[in-house]
N, C-alpha and C positions, 0 to 999 in steps of 0.2 A: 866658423864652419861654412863652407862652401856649399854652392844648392845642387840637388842631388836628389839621391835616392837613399834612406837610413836606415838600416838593422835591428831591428831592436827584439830582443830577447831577454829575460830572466836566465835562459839557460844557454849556453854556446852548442848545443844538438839544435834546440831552435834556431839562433844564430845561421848556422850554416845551412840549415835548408832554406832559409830567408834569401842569405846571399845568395846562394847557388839560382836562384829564378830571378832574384836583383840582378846580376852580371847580365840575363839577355835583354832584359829592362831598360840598364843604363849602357849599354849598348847601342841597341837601337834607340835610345833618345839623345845619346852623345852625353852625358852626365857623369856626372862622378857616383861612385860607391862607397855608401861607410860603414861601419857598425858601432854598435856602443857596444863599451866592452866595461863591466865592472869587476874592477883588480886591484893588483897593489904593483904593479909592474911592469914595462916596456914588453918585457919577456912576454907575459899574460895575452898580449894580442897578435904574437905569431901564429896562435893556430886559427886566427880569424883571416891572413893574408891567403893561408891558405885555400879559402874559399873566395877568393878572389875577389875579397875585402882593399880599395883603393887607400884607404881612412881607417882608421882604427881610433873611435873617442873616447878614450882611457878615464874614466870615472873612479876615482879612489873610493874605494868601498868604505873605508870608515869614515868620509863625508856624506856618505847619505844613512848608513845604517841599517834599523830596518827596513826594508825596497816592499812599500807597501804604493797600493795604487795611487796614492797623491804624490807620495815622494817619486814614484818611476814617473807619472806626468809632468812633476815641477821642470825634472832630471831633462827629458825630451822636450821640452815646451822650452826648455832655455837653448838648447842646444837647436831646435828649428826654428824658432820666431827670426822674422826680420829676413835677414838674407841666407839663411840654413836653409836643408835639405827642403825641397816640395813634398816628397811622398814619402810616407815613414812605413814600413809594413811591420806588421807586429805579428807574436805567436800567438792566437785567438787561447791561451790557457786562461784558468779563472781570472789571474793577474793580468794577464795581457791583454783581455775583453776587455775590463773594466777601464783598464788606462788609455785605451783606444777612444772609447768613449771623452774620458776625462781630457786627455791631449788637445783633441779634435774639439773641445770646446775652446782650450783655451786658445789655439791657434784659428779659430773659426772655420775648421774646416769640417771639410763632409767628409765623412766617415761609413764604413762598411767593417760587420763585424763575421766570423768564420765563415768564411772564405773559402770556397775550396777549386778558385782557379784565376789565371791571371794570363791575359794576352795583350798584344800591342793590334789593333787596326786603326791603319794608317796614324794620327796625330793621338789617338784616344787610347786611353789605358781602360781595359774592358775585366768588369770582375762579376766573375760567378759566384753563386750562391745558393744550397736549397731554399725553396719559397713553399709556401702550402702546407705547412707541415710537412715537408720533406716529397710532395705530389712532383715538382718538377723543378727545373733550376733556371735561376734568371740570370740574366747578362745586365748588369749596372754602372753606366760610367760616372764620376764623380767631377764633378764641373769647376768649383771651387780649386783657386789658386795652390793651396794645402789640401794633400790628398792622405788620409787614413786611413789602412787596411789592417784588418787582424782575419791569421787564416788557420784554419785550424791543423792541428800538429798532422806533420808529418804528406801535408800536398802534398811538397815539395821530396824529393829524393835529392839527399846532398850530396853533391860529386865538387873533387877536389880541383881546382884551378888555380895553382900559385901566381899569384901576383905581388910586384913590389909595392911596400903599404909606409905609409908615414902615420907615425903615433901623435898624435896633439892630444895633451894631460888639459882634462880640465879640472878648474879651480872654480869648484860652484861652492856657494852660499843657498844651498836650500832650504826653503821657510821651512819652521819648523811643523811638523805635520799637527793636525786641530783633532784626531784623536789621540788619546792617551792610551799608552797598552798599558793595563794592570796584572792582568797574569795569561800565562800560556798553558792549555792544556792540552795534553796529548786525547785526541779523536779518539773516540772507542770503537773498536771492530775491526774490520782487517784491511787493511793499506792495502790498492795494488796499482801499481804502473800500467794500467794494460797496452796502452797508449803507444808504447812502445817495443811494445809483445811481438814477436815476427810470426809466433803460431798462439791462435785463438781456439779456443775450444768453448762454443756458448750450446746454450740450452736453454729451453723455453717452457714452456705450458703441458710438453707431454709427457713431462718426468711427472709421474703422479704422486710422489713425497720427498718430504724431504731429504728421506734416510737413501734412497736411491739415487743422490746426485754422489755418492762415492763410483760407481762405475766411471759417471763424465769425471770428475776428479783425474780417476786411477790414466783414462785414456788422454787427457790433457798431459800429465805426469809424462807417462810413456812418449810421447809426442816433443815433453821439454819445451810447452806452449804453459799457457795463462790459461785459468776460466771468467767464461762471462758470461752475461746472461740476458735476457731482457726485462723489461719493467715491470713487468708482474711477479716476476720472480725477487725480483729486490724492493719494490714499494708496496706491493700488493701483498706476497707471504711473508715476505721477511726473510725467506732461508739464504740470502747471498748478499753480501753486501755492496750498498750501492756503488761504491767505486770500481765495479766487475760491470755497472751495468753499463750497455752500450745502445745506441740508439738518436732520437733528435731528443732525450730527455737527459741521457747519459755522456760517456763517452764517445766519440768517433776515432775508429780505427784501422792500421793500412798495414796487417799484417801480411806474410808471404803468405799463409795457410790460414782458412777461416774453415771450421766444421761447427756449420749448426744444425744443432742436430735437437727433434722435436719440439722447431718454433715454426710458426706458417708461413714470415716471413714478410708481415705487414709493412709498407713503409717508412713508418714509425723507430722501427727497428732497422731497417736495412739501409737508412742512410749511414749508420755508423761502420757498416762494414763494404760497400760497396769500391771502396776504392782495393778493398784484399786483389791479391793477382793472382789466388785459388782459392774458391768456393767448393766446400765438399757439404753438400746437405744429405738429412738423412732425416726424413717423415712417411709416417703409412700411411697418409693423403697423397697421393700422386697428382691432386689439382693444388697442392700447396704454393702460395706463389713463390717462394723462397726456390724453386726449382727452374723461376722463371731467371733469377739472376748466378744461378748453381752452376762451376762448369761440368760439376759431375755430381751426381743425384744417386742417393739410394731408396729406393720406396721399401721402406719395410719398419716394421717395428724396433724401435729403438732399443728395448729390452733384447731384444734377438740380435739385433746389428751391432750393437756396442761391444758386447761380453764377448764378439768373433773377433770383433777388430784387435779387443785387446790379446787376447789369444794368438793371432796371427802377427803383430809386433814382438809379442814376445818369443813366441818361434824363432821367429827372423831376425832378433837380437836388433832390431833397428825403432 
């Protein structure tokens, strides 16, 4: 493997918004582009040229197995050491964080984990990050020879660039990993992807029970969006389950449409949605800060604003 800049994803949606900000990376540093691609076939890494993938490092999936964070670290650690790619960017997901970390040890590099931006001034590769608990965002350059990044899903907006890609199969020997799985059990309570939700519908503190979060529900539904919530609502009552929750404890998310509607907008909370590109808040606190980052604000009560909205979508069949 040639030094560069490398892809790495669990998921090919990650993948591509990786490369798509990789391509002006290696670009302006004159480098190569690759990805890891885990498949069983040549075919498999055409839709990674797509995104303007130079390299494509085709990893046969039944060599490594289960892709748990020692096996994805050994996976990258063999394919960067020595004269492999310098800077590997990763998708800051559970999996991806962890192996960020794990990588970055064994290639002794400095590492940075979710991520949520990446520029070139002049020689220096420059990465953001909230700090503070989510108070403000730092600019971080990483000095060491091997660079680590993991950023959290979805910075990037993946746009297509076809470029011609060469496949090199590799033939790894992965130690074999020093936990033992014994059994797999299915998570109790309700899976949700929100992460990749385009329309959000969250709710906070001013639903005052439980039995009342069917309206947000009903207007989520109509909307053809996700529900989410913040932390109080999923670690504090318990009425949503925590993988709805978003925030610096939760998920972060970059839907086209966010309606949050009776949360103040601490934050805590508002780092997971700040990157939305429409904010529609809706609280009868008019000094709420959540209306500081709102492009369009409703002050009124939630009970009275919700049950119109839904009303008025349904009119309007939209």
């Amino acid at each position: 493997m040639s030094r560069g800049i490398l892809a790495c994803s669990e998921t090919s949606e990650g993948a591509f918004e990786l490369l798509t900000k990789g391509r002006e990376v290696s670009k302006a540093l004159g480098i190569e582009l690759a990805a890891v691609v885990f498949g069983k076939a040549d075919s498999d890494c055409q839709p990674y040229f797509e995104y303007g993938a130079q390299k494509a490092i085709l990893v046969p999936q039944d060599s490594v197995g289960r892709l748990d964070a020692e096996t994805y670290a050994n996976v990258l650690f063999e394919i960067s050491k020595e004269n492999g790619p310098e800077i590997l960017l990763l998708r800051s997901s559970r999996l991806g964080k962890e192996t960020a970390g794990r990588v970055a040890q064994k290639l002794q590099a400095g590492c940075i984990t979710d991520a949520i931006g990446l520029e070139m001034k002049g020689a220096d590769l420059v990465v953001s990050r909230y700090a503070l608990g989510g108070n403000t965002v730092s600019s971080e350059i990483i000095k060491t020879p091997k660079i680590v990044v993991s950023f959290m899903p979805r910075t990037f907006e993946a746009q297509k660039a076809p470029a011609q890609g060469e496949v090199v199969k590799l033939d790894l020997r992965v130690p074999k990993t020093r936990v033992e799985l014994v059994e797999l059990r299915k998570k109790t309570g309700e899976a949700a992807n929100i992460e990749s939700a385009e329309t959000i519908v969250c709710v906070g503190k001013g639903i005052a029970k439980k039995e009342d979060l069917e309206i947000v529900k009903e207007l989520a539904s109509l909307l053809g969006g996700e529900l989410g919530c913040t932390r109080a609502l999923s670690s504090d009552y318990h009425w949503i389950s925590e993988d709805r929750m978003i925030g610096i404890s939760g998920k972060r998310c970059k839907p086209k449409l966010d309606v949050s509607i009776g949360l103040s907008g601490q934050i805590q909370h508002t780092v997971g949605i700040m990157t939305s590109k429409l904010i529609v808040a809706i609280n009868k606190d008019k000094e709420a800060p959540i209306f500081k980052i709102a492009d369009y604000g409703i002050v009124g009560d939630l009970y009275q604003v919700v049950p119109k909205l839904i009303q008025k979508i349904k009119n309007t069949g939209k």
